[in-house]
N, C-alpha and C positions, 0 to 999 in steps of 0.2 A: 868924697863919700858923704851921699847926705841921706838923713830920715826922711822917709813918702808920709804925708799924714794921709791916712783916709778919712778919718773925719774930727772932731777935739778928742775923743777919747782913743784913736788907733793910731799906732804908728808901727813900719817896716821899714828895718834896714835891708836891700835888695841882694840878695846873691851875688859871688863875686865866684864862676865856676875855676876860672883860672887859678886860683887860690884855697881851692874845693870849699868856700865858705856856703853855709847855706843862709836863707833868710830868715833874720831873728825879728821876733814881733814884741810890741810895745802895749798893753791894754792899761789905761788911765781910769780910775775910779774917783772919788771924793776924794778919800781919806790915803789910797795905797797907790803902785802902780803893779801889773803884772809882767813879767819879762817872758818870753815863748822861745824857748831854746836860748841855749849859753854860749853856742858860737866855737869852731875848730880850734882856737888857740885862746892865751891870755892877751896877745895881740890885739884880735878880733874881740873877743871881750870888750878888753879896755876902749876901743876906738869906738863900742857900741855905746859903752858908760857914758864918753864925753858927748855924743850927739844926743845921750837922755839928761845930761847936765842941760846942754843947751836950751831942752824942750820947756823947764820949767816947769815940770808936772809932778805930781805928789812922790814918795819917796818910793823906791820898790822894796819890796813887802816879800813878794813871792818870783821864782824863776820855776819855769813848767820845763820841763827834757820831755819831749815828744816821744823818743825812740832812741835806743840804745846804740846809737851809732855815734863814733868819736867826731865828728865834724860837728854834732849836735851838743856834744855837751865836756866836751874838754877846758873851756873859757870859763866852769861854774866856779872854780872858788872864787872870782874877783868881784862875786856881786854884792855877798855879804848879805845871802837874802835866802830867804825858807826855800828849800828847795826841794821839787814836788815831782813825784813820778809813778806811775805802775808797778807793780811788784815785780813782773818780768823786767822791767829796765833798770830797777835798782839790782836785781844782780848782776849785768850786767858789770851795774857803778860799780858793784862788790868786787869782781872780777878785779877791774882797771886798776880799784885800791892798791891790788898786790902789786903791779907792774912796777918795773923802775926804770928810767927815763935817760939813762948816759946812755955813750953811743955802742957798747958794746951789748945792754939790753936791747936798745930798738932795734940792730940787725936780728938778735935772735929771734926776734919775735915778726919778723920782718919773713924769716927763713923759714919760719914754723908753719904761718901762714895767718899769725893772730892779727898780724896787723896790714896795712897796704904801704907801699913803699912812697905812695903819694903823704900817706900817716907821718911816717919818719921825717920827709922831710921838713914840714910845719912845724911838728914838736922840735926841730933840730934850729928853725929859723927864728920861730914863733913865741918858743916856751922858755925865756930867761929864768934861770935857777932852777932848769930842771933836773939837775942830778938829784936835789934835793926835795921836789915836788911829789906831793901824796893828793890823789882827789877825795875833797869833802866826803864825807857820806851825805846820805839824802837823808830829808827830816821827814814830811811826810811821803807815807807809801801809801796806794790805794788799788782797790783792788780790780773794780769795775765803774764807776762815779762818783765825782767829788764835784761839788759847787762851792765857788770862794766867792765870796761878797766882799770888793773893792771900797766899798762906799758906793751904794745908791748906782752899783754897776758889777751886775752878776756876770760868774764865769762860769759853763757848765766846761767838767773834763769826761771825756767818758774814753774807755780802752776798747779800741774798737778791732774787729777782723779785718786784716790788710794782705795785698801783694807783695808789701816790701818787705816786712817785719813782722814777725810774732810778739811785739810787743807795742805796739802803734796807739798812741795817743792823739787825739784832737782834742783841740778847746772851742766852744760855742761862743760867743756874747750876743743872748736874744736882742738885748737894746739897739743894736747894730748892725743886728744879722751878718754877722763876719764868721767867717768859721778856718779857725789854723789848721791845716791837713797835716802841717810837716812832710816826710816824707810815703805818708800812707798810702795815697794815690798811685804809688810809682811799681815798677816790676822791683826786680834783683837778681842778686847774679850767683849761679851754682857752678861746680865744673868750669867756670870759667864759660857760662851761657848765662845770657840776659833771659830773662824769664818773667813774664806774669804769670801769678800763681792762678791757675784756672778755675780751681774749685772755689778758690774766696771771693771771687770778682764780685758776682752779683752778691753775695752776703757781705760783702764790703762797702757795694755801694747803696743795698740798703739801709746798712749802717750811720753813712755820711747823707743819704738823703731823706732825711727823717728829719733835722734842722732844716730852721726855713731861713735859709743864708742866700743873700744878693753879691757879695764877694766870699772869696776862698783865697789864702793864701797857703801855698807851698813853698815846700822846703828848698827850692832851686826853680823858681817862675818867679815874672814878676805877678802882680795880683792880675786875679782870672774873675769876669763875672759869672754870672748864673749861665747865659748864654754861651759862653767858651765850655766852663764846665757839661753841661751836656752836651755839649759836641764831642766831647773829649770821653764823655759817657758810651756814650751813641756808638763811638770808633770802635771802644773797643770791646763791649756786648755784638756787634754786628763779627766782625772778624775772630771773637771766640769763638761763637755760634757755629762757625763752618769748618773748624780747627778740630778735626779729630784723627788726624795722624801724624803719623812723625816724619811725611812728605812735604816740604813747602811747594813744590808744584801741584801736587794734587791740592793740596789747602788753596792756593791760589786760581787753580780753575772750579772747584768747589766755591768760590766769592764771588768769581764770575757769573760761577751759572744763576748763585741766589742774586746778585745785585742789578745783572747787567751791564756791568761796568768793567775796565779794571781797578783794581784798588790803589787810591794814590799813594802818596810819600806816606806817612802814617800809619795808613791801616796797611803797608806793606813794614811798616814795624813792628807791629803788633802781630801781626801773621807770624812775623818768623817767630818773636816771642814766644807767643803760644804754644810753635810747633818746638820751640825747645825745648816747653813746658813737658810736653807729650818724649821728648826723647829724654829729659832729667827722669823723668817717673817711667820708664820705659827699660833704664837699666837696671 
């Protein structure tokens, strides 16, 4: 396991889906460093700490939680660092407070439906002393945009409209043009249907395209440039566009008729997506 620099001031540890870890990001300033997600366990944590030991870079200052999902921010007390999030994700945090972590809580919660039985296992492998483990609360909450100054290396966070989450943060760094998606970009799952949310797509992505960013990183990809991400745009504005029923055959010859074509691997992902979209909001 090793840090990718993208340039002196970035660094990313890369996903590890088998282990449902997502990619945690490293932003270096003068005086501080910034940490971008806390990582699915104290495990993951720690093994991030020791490859930002190695790096040599100023102290970490602050850790941003993207979005209120436990693979993102379970790993935060082991930073020892101001920890920063959206009002919607910090209830979340509030939530998790309560929880308690032997194995007769995480089946309950496992049964309920609060947590994923992939969850249980990590905290089960992952979280030494956790009968006794309580999560930090958060120190700063924000509500719409916060900018942190690293040392002579700005951070914009803005809470933006997402597919994934109703609580979806990014971080900017102009100097760099880097932009942390976390998981924003991505569908999610209702009923037990993967879905992108239809209605936020495009207020989503003119959300995220409003920074003028040459890489993006996400919360489960390795890094995407400008040219992947519009493709990845492109896919799935086109196969919304002709998604309006709760048929994927009809959606799929409705792509034909507008494309020409038929729709490859992808935007035959995103088709049915969509069309789950329309069958979620449908009952």
């Amino acid at each position: 396991m090793t840090c990718f620099k993208i340039n002196s001031s970035i660094y990313y540890l890369s996903n590890n889906d088998d282990k449902e870890r997502p990619t945690l990001g490293l932003i270096c300033g003068e005086n501080y460093s910034l940490v971008v997600d806390a990582g699915n366990s104290v495990q993951h944590a720690q093994e991030f700490l020791k490859e930002i030991e190695a790096l040599n870079v100023p102290p970490v200052k602050y850790l941003v939680v993207t979005h209120g999902h436990w693979d993102h921010f379970l790993g935060l007390n082991e930073f020892g660092a101001t920890i920063i999030v959206n009002s919607r994700t910090n209830q979340v945090i509030n939530d998790w407070q309560g929880y308690s972590f032997d194995d007769d809580s995480l089946q309950q919660y496992v049964d309920a439906g609060m947590m994923t039985s992939k969850c249980m296992e990590v905290i089960k492998e992952e979280m030494p002393g956790r009968e006794s483990f309580r999560l930090k609360s958060s120190d700063i909450i924000f509500e719409r945009s916060l900018t942190i100054d690293l040392g002579n290396k700005i951070c914009v966070l803005e809470a933006i409209r997402s597919t994934h989450s109703d609580d979806s943060t990014i971080i900017y760094v102009p100097d760099d043009k880097v932009l942390f998606l976390g998981d924003s970009a991505y569908g999610t799952t209702t009923d037990s249907l993967f879905h992108y949310k239809q209605s936020l797509l495009l207020p989503m992505i003119e959300d995220i395209q409003k920074y003028d960013a040459t890489y993006f990183l996400l919360g489960h990809e390795s890094i995407c440039d400008i040219d992947e991400m519009n493709l990845y745009w492109e896919e799935l504005i086109s196969t919304s566009k002709v998604t309006d029923s709760t048929s994927l055959e009809q959606t799929i010859e409705g792509f034909k008729l507008e494309k020409k074509r038929s729709p490859n691997q992808n935007e035959l992902f995103f088709l049915q997506a969509f069309v789950n979209d329309r069958i979620i909001h449908s009952k």
